[in-house]
Structure formats: C-alpha cells, structure tokens
C-alpha angles and dihedrals in degrees: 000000000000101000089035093061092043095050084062099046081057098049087048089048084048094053101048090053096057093038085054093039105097108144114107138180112209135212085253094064093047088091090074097071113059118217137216121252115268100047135081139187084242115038108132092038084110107031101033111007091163088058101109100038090048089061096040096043086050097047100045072067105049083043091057095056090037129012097183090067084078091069091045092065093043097058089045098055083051090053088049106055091032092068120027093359118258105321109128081255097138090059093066119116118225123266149183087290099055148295126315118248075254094083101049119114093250095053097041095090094045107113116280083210089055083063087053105050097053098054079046093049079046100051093043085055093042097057093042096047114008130253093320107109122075134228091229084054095053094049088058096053097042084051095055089035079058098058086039099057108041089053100289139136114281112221136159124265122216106226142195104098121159123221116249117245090207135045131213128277112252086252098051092043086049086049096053101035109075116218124224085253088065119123119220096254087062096052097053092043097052095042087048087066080054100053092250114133120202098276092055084046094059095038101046079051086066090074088090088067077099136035122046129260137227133253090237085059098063114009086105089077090054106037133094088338126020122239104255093215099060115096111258096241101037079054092048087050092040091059090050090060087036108032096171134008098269097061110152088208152103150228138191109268090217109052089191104054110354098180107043129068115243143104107295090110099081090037081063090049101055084047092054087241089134122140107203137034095243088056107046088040082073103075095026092064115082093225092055112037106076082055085057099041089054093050093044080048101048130017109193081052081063099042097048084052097046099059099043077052099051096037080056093052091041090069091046105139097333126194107210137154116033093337125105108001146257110262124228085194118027100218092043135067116237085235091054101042100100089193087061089041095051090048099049087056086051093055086041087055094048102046086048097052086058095055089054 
C-alpha cells in the first residue's frame, strides 16, 4: 500500500509540473542558436519519426514511479559533453584497455538507473525504428524531457550525434569534470575552454535546481570550521543530515522545490541556502552575481539562458556523418558486442550459402 501510495503522490507531483511548465521555445526561435554541421532540427523525421514521443511517453512513466530519476539523466548528459563532448562516451563499459570514465571518482556517484533507462529508451527505438538513433542522441532528449517534465523550459533538440567508439582516461574525465568544491574562478575558466562564457556558466548551474547531493560534496562547509557565508540555520539542518565528516548520506540540492525545475536555485543562492561551494560562489563573486540576482529575480529570464546554454554544451565535440558509430548497446561498442558480432556472421553465412 505504501508504494502504491507514493507512486500517486508522484503522479500527482508529476501532473502539477506539466500543468505549471509553459515556457516554449519554438521552431521560429531556433534560428537563434547556430548549429554544427552535421546536425539538424530534424534528423530522424524520416528514419524514426516516433523518436521523441518513444522516449517522453516512457519517461513520464519512469517519472511516475520515481521523479528523482529526472535529475539523474540530466546530470549524465552533462557528464557526457563536459568530458569527451557529447558522444555517449560515458555509457561505455570498461574494458582490457582501462577503466570507463564510469569509474572515475566524479561519476561514481551518477545513477546506476540513469544507465538503465537509456539502453531501455534504445531498445525500445530500436525496435520501433532499426539501428538509426544514437545513444549520444538519446541521452540529449532524455536530458531536455527532463527539464520539461519536471516544470522546465521545452525546447528542440538538433540531432544527428554519433556515438563515440573510445572513452576518457580517468585524467582527462576528473579535469573536465568540476568538482562542488570548485570556486568560481575555476569554473569560468574551465567552461571558457569550452566555449562557455559566464552566463552559460551560471545558467547551466541551475541544473541543481533538481536531484540531491552527498555528504562528501559539502562537509567541508560544515566541518572543522563552518563556511561563513551559509546561512546559520540551513548549516544547523545540514549537520543533522551530515553529523561528522565521513556521512554516507544525502540531501536535496533545492531546499525550496526540490523536485521541480525552476528558478529557486538562485533563490537559494541570494539567501545563502546553497549546497555546494560551487553554488553559493556564485553569488558571492562579484563577476557572477548579478547574473544570479536577475535569474532569482525573473524565470523566464533562467530558462531562456539555460537552453541556449544546453543547446551550447549539446554541441560540445560532436562525432556526426559517417564518423564514431550507432550502438546497439549503449555500454557496449558494436565491435565488442559479441550478440551483434554473432549476428553479422549469421547474415554473412546466409547470404553466402545463397551465392553457392
């Protein structure tokens, strides 16, 4: 009775946020935001025209049963582009020549379920269309029905990513992944190399406006000395989640509305409610916190900056045309997916058996 009861309050949850969601970016302003070569606002209308509605109709599900999952494929999509661009790289498995950008320390804590539901989106594609949508695709959509869904801006998505045939080195995944300890200096400076400027940097932080974080990721506010910029009360409920400096827990990363995507964050922020240092650095430097101050202020200002911002990052390093590959698994490479191998030699042997 429990779950059961749970699983409608979500629901409930679910159907106030789209009811709520009403900012839109339509195919008109599109033209605002240049795109590589390569992709196109309407890649799969011929080969997959169902795409989009597969992966919403299946997430409005998973949602249902579990509305933090939204924040789980939107960090992942992030994990993705920051590192190798937006490949499907961070889906890899490991293999004989390392480990996967998985197992580095700033991906170990991405949900394991995120991973799941999109092979289970790409099998559900597959199946619908053939072997014509990539992972690194999927990843993208789930990540903007994720906003949507949970309140957020819609917005269209250019498509036609391949997927990558190599993941990063465990180096090269911690250096482009910043961590909550992050300042604000390091931040811009790492987002810069990505051709990111400040506004993106502040916008594509709202993000955390959803998801929770752990214990690891800001004890160091609290302990030995607490950070002089939290807020004294948000500090004393903080220590009751996180007692000592070795809490295996977590906590929301909004305070406000932790499970719907708006513009609390920054109201977080100005309030000095912020969880990690990243965040709250934001309004306490000087170059940022106007930025901050205007999106607290004014959400449609936010959501207008966070998807020219994701559709920026979404475009980070691509692999399109004929280069990288599309998955039939999406933690797998088609050369090392035995199934797909074995199969391939069946159709050779067929085909082979008819020419005699």
């Amino acid at each position: 009775m429990a779950s059961v009861a749970t699983s409608f309050t979500t629901l409930i949850l679910l159907s106030s946020l789209l009811a709520s969601a009403s900012f839109w970016v339509s195919k008109a302003d599109q033209t605002a935001f240049p795109i590589v070569k390569g992709l196109s606002w309407t890649f799969y209308k011929s080969s997959c025209p169902k795409v989009e509605s597969i992966i919403r109709k299946h997430l409005k599900k998973v949602f249902n049963e579990d509305i933090g999952q939204a924040a789980g494929l939107l960090r992942l999509h992030f994990h993705d582009c920051f590192v190798k661009g937006c490949d499907a790289s961070v889906l890899l498995d490991g293999s004989a020549s390392g480990p996967s950008e998985q197992d580095a320390t700033p991906n170990l804590t991405l949900r394991a379920k995120a991973f799941e539901i999109i092979n289970d989106l790409r099998e559900r594609i597959h199946k619908e269309c053939g072997r014509v949508v990539s992972c690194a695709d999927i990843v993208a959509l789930a990540a903007r029905d994720s906003v949507f869904l949970t309140g957020g801006p819609y917005y269209d998505v250019p498509l036609g990513r391949r997927d990558g045939l190599t993941f990063a080195t465990q180096n090269a995944t911690i250096d482009n992944l910043p961590p909550p300890t992050s300042n604000t200096t390091f931040i811009l400076n790492l987002l810069a190399t990505k051709n990111l400027d400040t506004t993106d940097a502040v916008a594509l932080s709202g993000g955390h406006t959803i998801g929770r974080g752990h214990c690891s990721s800001f004890v160091n506010r609290l302990y030995p000395t607490q950070d002089p910029t939290m807020d004294e009360t948000f500090a004393n409920d903080l220590k009751s989640i996180c007692p000592s400096n070795n809490t295996n827990s977590t906590t929301v990363n909004d305070i406000r509305s932790p499970n719907k995507f708006d513009n609390n964050y920054y109201v977080d922020l100005v309030n000095r409610q912020g969880l990690f240092t990243s965040d709250q650095e934001l309004y306490t430097d000087s170059r940022t916190r106007e930025i901050v101050e205007s999106f607290a202020a004014d959400e449609t200002l936010f959501f207008e900056s966070f998807v020219r911002g994701m559709i920026k990052m979404g475009q980070l390093s691509l692999l399109t045309g004929k280069q990288g590959e599309i998955r039939a698994n999406c933690s797998v490479r088609n050369s090392d997916n035995q199934y797909l191998v074995t199969v391939v030699e069946e159709e050779v042997e067929e085909v082979w058996s008819e020419l005699k």
